[in-house]
C-alpha positions as CSV (number, residue, x, y, z in Angstrom):
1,X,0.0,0.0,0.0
2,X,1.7,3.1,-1.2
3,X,2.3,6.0,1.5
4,X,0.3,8.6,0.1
5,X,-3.0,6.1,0.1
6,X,-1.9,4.7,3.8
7,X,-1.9,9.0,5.1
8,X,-5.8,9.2,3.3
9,X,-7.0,6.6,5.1
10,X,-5.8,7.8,8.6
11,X,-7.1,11.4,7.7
12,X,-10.5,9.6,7.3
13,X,-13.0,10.4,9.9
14,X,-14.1,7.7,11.8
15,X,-17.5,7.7,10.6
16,X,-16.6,8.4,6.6
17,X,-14.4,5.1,7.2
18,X,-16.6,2.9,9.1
19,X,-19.1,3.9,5.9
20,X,-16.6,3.3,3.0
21,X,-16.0,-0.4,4.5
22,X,-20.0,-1.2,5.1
23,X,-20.2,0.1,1.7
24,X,-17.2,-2.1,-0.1
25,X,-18.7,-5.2,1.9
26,X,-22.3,-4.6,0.6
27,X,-20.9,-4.4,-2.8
28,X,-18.1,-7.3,-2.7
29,X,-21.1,-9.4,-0.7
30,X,-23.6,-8.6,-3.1
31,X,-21.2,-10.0,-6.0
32,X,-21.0,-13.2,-3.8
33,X,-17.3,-12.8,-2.8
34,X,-18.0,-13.4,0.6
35,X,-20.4,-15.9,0.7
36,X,-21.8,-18.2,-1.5
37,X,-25.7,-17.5,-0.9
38,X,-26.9,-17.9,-4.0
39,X,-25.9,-22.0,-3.0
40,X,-27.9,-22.0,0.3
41,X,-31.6,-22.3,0.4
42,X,-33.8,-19.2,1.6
43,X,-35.4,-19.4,5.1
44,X,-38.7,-19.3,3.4
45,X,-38.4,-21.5,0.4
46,X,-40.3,-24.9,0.3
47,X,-38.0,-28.0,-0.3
48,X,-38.7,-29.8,-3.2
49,X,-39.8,-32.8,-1.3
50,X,-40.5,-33.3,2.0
51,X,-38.4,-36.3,3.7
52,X,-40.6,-39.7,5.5
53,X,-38.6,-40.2,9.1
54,X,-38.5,-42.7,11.8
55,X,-37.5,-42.9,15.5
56,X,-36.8,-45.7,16.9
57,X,-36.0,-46.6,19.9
58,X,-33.6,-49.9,21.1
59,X,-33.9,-51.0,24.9
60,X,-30.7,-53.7,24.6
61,X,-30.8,-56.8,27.1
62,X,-28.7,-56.6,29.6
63,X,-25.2,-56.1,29.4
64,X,-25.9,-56.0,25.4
65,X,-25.4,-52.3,24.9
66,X,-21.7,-52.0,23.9
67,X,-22.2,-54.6,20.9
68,X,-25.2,-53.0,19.9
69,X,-23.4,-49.6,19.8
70,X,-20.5,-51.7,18.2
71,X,-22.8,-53.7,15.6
72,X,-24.2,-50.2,14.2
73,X,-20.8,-48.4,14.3
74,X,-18.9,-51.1,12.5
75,X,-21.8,-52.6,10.2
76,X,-25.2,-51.4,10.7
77,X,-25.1,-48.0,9.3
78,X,-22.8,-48.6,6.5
79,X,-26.0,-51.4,5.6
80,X,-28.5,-48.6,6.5
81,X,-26.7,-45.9,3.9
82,X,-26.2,-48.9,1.1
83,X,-30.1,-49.8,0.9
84,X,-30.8,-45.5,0.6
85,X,-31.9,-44.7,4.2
86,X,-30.7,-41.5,5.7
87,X,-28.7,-41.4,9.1
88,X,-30.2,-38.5,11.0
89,X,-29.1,-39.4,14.2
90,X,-28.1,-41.4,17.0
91,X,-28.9,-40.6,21.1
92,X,-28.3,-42.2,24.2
93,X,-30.8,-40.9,27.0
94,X,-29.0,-39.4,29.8
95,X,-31.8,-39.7,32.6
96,X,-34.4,-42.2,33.5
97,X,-34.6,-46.1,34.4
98,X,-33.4,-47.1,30.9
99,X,-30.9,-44.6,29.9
100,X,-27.6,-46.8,30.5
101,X,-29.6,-49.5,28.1
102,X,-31.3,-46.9,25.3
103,X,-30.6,-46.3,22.0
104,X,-32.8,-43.7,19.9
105,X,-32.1,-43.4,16.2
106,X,-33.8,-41.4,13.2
107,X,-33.7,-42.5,9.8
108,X,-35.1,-40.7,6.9
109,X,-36.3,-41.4,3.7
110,X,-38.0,-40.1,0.3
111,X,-41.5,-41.5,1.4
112,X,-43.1,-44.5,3.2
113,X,-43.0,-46.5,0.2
114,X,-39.0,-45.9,0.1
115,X,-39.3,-46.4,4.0
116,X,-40.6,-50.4,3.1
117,X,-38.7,-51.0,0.0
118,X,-35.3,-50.0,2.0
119,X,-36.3,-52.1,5.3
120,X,-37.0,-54.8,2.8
121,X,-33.5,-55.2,0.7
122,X,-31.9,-54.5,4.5
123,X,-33.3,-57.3,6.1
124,X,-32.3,-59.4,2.9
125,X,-29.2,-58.3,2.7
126,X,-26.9,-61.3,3.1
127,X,-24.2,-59.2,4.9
128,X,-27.1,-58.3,7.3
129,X,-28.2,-61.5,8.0
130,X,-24.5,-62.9,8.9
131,X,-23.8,-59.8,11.1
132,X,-26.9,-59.9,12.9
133,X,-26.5,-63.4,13.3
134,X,-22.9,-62.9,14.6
135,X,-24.0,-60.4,16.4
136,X,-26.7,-62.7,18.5
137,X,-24.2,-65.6,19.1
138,X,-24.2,-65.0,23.1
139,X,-28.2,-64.2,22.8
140,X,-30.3,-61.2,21.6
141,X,-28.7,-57.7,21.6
142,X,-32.3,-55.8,21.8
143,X,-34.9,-56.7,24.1
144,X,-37.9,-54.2,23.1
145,X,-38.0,-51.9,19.5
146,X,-40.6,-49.3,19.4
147,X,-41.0,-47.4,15.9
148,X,-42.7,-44.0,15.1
149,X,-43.3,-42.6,12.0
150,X,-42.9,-38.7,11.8
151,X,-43.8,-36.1,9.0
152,X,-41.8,-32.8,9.6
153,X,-44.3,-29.7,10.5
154,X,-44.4,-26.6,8.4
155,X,-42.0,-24.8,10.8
156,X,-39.8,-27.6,11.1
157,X,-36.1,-26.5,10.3
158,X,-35.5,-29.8,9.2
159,X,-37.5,-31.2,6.3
């Protein structure tokens, strides 16, 4: 930055600065050199499609909860992901009578009918059906499965 330039910029007044920079960001933002907005989706606009999901909920047997946590980091998910189901997410409760033995998941999907189709080839899937087996060579893993099917709300961030 030549010296000249640098001694302009000090004369500035505070105020006739602090403009001149709001102004250069509106216009280099505006251009999308900042930010790549034009990429992200407005806070009002509709999604194409709206997504089918499913919580579920695993109460493991006891002393089972490590190689159920083990069976879906290591095989289950991978499976899930191959036969198109979204991973959402994974929780562990951390109150209450069955939080050391709890596993909540949510999956999504393009619709119900994908929901059934995916479930389907899964619990076909040869590599499924040796892992789960593995899996259940000292006895069951899951004790109780409870299934809810959700459909997002209007408001819902997450569609």
């Amino acid at each position: 930055m030549s010296q000249r330039f640098s001694n302009a910029i000090r004369s500035l007044r505070p105020t006739v600065l602090l403009a001149g920079i709001v102004l250069a960001v509106t216009v280099l933002s505006s251009a999308g050199l900042f930010s790549q907005a034009e990429d992200r989706p407005k806070a009002d606009a509709k999604p194409k499609t709206e997504r089918f999901f499913e919580l579920r909920t695993y109460v493991a047997n006891e002393g089972k909860m490590n190689d159920l946590h083990k069976r879906f980091r290591d095989h289950t998910n991978r499976l899930f992901e191959k036969h198109g189901m979204t991973l959402v997410g994974y929780w562990t409760p951390t109150d209450g009578p069955e939080a050391a033995n709890t596993l909540v998941y949510m999956l999504a999907y393009p619709s119900r009918e994908a929901r059934e189709k995916s479930w389907k080839a899964f619990l076909d899937d040869p590599e499924w059906k040796a892992v789960h087996k593995e899996s259940h060579k000292n006895g069951p893993l899951v004790g109780k499965v409870t299934s809810q099917f959700l459909k997002p709300t209007d408001y819902s961030p997450i569609k």
